[in-house]
N, C-alpha and C positions, 0 to 999 in steps of 0.2 A: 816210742816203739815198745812193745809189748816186753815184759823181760822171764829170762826164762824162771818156770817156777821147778818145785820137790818133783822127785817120784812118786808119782799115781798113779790106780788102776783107771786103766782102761779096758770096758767092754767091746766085745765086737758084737757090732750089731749085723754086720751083714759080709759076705763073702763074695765076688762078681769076677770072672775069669774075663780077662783082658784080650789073652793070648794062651800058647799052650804052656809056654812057663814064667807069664806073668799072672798078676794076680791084684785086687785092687781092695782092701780090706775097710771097711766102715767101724769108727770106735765111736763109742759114747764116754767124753771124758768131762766130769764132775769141774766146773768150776774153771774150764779149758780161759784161758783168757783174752784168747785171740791170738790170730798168725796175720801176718804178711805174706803172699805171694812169692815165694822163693825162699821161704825159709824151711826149715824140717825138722826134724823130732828124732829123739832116742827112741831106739826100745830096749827093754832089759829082760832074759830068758833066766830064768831060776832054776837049776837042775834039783833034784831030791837030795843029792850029794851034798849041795850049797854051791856048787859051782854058778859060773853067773856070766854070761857073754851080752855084750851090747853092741848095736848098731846104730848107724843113724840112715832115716829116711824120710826124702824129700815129700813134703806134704801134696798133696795132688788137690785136695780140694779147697775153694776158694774162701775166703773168711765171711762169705753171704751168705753161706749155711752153717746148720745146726751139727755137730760133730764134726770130724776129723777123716780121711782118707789117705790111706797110706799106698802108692803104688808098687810091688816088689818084684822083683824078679829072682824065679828062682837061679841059685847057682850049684852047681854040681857038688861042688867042693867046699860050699855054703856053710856053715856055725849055726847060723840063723835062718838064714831067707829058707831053707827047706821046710823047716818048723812051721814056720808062719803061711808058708802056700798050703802047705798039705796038709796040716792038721788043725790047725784053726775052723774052729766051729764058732757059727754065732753062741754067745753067750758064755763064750771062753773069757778069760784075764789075760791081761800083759802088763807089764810098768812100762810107762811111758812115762817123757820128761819134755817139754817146750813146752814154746818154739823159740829155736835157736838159728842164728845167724842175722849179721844185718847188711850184709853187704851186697847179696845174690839179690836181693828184694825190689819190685815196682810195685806203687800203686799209682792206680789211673787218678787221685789226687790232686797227686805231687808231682806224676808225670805228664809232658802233652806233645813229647818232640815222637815224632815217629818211632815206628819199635818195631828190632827184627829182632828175632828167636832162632837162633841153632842149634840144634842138638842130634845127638848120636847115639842108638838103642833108648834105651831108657832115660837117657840123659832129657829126654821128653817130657819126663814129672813135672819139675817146678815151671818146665814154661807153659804147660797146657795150666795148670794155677793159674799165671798170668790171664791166659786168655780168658778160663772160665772168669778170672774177677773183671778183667777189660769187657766180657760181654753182661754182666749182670749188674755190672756197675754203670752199664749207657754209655762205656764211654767211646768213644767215634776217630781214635786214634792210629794213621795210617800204620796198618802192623803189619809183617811176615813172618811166618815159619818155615825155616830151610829145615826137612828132618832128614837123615839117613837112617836109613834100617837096611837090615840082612836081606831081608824076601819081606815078601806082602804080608806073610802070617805073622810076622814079628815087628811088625807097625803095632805100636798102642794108641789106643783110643781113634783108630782109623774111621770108622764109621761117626763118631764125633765130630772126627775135623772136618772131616768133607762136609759135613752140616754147615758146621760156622763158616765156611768158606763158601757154603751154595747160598746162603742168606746174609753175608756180609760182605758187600762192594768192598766194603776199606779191610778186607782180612786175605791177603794172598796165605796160598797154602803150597810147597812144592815139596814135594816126598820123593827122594832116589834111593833105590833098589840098591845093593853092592853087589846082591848073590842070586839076582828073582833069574828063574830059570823055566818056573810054570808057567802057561796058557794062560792068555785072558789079560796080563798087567801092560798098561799102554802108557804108563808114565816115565818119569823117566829113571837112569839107570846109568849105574856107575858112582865115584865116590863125588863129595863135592868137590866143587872145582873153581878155578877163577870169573868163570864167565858169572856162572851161576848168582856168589857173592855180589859181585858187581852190578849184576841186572839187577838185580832186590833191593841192594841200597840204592841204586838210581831211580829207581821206581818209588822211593821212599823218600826223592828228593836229597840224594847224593851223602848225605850223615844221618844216621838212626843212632838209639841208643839201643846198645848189642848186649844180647846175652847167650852165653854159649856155654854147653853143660853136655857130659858125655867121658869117655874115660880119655887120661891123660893125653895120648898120642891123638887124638880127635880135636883137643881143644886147641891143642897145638897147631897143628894141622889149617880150624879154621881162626885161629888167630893170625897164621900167618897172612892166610889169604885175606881176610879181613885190612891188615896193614896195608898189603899190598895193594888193597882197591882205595886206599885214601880216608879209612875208618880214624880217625885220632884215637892213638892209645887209651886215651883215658875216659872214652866212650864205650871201651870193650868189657865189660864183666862176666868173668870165667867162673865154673863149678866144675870142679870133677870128683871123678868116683873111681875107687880103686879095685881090684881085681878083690879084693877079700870080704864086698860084699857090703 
């Protein structure tokens, strides 16, 4: 497994608006040595004062391309992610440090037992990783992603999944709404729920190997429900992310 290396620059090469306050930034990093699928990366802000804040965020793009993708979401009350959505121009610097973590991680490899994906807001990063490397890597492994989102405008990467889902038989895809109120959304709607979990892994041949990522009270949430459909604890792999960004 890749281990993590120093503080580097990294350039941004490109800037691509997700949503209205996400945001999915392209770095060019020197020497980068490789990620896994579910891992993520610091970053580190330098003030002129010398102050210095750091985050970490989940890499979004797959280790079959050339640089690095960071997906962010801005937060109000953000240190960083404000920084980084709004100001960031290609050909700006940041330090950055990975890739770090080894335990959120799949590769289509190593893996072959079915795969479902959960997540909640942005909690969506590292698993569309997954997917981007399960679809570019060939691999043909029955998979699902259960997401919840607020409303329709605050799905990421929505035009993407439906893709992978309208060209791959083995890729179910179900997206519920908590808060969708506008015209036009025909899916479905409300939080996840028991059935939900249950149909996917039944569909998946009754045990998958789960990964679920989203802020604490979500993971909770569908680890429960996960138990409760017959998931073996030790098939469950949780990420979460905390209100401070």
């Amino acid at each position: 497994m890749p281990k993590p290396v120093a503080w580097q620059t990294a350039t941004v090469v490109s800037v691509r608006e997700e949503t209205r306050r996400v945001k999915t930034i392209r770095f060019a990093v020197p020497g980068w040595p490789g990620h896994l699928p579910g891992q993520h990366a610091d970053v580190r802000l330098t003030a002129e004062d010398g102050y210095r804040a750091e985050r970490s965020y989940s890499i979004a793009s797959p280790p079959e391309v050339s640089g690095i993708e960071l997906t962010i979401e801005r937060l109000a009350d953000g240190e960083v992610s404000p920084f980084l959505t709004d100001q960031l121009q290609p050909h700006d610097t940041v330090q950055l440090r990975g890739p770090i973590g080894g335990h959120f991680v799949w590769s289509a490899a190593e893996r072959s037992r079915p795969l479902l994906l959960i997540a909640g807001g942005s909690g969506v990063v590292p698993l569309m990783c997954m997917l981007r490397h399960r679809h570019l890597s060939g691999s043909v492994v029955p998979t699902a992603l259960l997401y919840s989102a607020r409303t329709r405008h605050e799905v990421i990467y929505h035009g993407e999944l439906m893709a992978l889902a309208g060209n791959d038989p083995r890729f179910a895809l179900r997206i519920t709404l908590t808060r969708e109120s506008s015209l036009g959304w025909t899916g479905f709607v409300g939080r996840i729920d028991p059935q939900s979990v249950k149909g996917l892994l039944e569909d998946l041949g009754g045990v998958a190997e789960v990964y679920v990522c989203g802020s604490d009270g979500f993971v909770e949430a569908a680890s429960a429900l996960l138990l409760q459909a017959g998931q073996p604890p030790d098939g469950i792999r949780t990420e979460r992310f905390g209100p401070s960004g």
